[in-house]
C-alpha positions in Angstrom: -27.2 22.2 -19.8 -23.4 22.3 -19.3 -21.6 19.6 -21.6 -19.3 17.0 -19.4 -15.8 17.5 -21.7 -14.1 13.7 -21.3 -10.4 13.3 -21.4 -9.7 9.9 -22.8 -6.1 8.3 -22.2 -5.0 5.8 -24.0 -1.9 3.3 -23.9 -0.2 -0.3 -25.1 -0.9 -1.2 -21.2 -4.1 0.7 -19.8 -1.4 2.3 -17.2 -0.3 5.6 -16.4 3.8 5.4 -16.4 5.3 6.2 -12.8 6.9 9.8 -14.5 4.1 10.6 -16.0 1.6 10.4 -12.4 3.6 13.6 -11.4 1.8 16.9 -11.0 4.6 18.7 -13.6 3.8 15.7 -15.7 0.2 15.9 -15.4 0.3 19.7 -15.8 -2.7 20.1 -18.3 -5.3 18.7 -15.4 -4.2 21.1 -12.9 -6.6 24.6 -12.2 -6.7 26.6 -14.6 -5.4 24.9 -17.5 -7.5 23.9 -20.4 -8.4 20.3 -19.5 -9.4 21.2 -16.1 -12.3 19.7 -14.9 -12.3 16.8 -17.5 -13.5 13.6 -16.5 -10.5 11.8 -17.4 -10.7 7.8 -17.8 -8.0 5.7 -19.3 -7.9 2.4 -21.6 -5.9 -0.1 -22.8 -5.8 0.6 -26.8 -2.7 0.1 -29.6 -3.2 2.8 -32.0 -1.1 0.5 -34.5 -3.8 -2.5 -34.2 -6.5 -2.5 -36.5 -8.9 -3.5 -34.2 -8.2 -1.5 -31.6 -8.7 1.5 -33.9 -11.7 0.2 -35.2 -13.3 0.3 -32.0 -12.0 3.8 -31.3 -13.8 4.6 -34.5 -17.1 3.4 -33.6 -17.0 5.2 -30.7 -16.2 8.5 -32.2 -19.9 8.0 -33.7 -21.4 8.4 -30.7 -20.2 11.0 -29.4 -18.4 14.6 -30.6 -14.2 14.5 -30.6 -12.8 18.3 -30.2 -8.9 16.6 -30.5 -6.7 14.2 -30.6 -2.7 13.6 -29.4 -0.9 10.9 -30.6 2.1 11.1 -28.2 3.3 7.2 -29.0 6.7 6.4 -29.6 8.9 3.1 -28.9 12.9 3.5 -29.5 15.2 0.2 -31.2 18.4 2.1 -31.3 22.1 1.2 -32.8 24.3 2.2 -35.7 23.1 1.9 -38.8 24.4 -1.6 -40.2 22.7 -3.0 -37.1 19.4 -1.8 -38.1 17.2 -4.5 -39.7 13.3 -4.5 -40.7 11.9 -5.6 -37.4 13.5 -2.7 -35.7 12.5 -0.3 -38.2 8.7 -1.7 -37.9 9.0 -1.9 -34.0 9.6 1.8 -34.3 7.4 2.8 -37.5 4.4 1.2 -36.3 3.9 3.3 -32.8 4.7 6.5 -34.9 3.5 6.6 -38.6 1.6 3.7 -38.8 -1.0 4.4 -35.5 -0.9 7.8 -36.9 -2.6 6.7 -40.2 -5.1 4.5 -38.0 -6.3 7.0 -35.9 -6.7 9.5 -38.9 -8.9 7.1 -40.2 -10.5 6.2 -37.2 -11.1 10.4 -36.6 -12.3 10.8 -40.2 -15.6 11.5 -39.8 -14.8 14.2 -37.0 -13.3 16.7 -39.5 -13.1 19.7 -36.8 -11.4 17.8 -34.5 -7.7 19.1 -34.1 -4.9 16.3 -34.4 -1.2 16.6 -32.5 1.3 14.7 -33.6 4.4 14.3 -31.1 7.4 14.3 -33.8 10.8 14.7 -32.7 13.7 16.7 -33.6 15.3 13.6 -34.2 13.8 15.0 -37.7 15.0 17.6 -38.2 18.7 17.1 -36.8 19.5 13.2 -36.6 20.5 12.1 -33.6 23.1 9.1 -33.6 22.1 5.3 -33.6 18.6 6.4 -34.0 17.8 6.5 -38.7 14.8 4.9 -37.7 13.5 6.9 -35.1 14.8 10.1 -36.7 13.0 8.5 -40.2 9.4 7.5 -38.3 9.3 11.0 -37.0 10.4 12.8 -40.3 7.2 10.8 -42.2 5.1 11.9 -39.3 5.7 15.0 -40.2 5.3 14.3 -43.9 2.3 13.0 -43.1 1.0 16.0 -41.4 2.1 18.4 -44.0 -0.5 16.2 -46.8 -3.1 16.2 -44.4 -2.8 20.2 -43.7 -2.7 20.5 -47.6 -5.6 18.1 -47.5 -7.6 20.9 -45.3 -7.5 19.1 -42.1 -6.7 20.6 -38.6 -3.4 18.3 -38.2 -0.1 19.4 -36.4 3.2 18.0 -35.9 5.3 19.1 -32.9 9.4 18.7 -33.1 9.9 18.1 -30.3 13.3 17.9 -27.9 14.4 15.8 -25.1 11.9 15.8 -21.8 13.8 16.0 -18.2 11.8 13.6 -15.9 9.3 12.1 -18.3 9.7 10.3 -21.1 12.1 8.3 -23.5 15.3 10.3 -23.2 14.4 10.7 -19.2 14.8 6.8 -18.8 18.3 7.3 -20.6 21.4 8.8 -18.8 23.0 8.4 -22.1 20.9 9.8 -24.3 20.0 12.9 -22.1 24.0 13.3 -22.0 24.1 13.2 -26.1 21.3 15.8 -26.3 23.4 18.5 -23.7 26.5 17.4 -25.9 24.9 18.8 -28.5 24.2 21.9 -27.2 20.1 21.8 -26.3 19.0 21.5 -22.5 16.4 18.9 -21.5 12.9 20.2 -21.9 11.7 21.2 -18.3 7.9 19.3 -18.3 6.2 22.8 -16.9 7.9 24.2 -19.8 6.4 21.6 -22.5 3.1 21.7 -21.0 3.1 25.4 -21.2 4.1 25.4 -25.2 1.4 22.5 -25.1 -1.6 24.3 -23.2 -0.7 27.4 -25.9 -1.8 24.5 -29.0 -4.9 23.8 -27.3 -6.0 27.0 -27.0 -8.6 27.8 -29.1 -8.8 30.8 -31.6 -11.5 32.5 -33.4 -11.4 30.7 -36.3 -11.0 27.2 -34.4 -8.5 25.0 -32.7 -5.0 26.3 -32.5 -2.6 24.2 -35.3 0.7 26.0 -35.9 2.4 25.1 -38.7 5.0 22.3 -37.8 8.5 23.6 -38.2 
């Protein structure tokens, strides 16, 4: 009997965003690609509550989880001595903080594959953003234990997106990253780099090393 494979998305508001309803955007459910033929349903779940992750893991009892993506990410920008502890949680909690709670909500799924969405924010800085470029860089701190750890667990740097995403809805901050020499990320072109993670090997699901 051929196993139903479920795509499962899950946001703050149970919606899809207008950018992200595209066919580039939606590249991954098109023929062909590895999520083809996915019965794809979507929910209303923050990956930073407790409760919501709670539920999320009493569901993964019931039923098998090959992977997960945590793709969240919320942005409370401005120069440094403008930053205070409610922006830095505002941006901390969609990043590091659901992180932790889905790990824990995933725990007893050890084969299951985790992606992290970090950003190269990380790795570079990126001006009027310490506490983005900070939530990203313990992402991928985190990642790093839990690879050590022996889990399947992958964090992506990734750039700018042209036409979906954060930097998308930001003439300014799309103008910052050409200014510093990197072209927006062309969404055929991230969702070929991201169909190449989920392809399985041999030995299991495909988890590069971050960078």
């Amino acid at each position: 009997r051929q196993q139903i494979r479920q795509l499962q998305l899950l946001g703050r508001s149970g919606r899809m965003a207008a950018a992200a309803s595209s066919s580039d955007a939606l590249g991954l459910l098109q023929t062909g690609s590895a999520a083809f033929a996915a019965f794809v349903s979507m929910a209303m779940c923050d990956a930073a509550s407790a409760e919501d992750s709670a539920g999320l893991a009493a569901a993964a009892t019931c039923r098998p989880v090959l992977g997960l993506m945590h793709a969240g990410g919320v942005l409370a920008d401005g120069v440094l001595n403008s930053q205070s502890a409610g922006s830095l949680r505002a941006v901390f909690a969609p990043k590091v903080h659901a992180a932790a709670q889905l790990g824990t909500a995933n725990s007893c799924q050890p084969a299951a594959f985790q992606l992290l969405f970090s950003s190269v924010a990380a790795l570079l800085g990126s001006p009027g953003q310490a506490n983005y470029s900070a939530a990203n860089a313990a992402l991928d701190a985190a990642a790093q234990r839990s690879q050590q750890a022996g889990a399947l667990v992958t964090s992506v740097q990734w750039g700018a997106w042209a036409g979906a995403g954060m930097a998308a809805g930001d003439a300014s901050t799309a103008a910052r990253v050409e200014r510093t020499g990197m072209a927006l990320l062309l969404p055929h072109q991230g969702m070929a780099a991201l169909q190449g993670m989920l392809v399985p090997r041999e030995e299991g699901p495909a988890c590069p090393a971050p960078p």
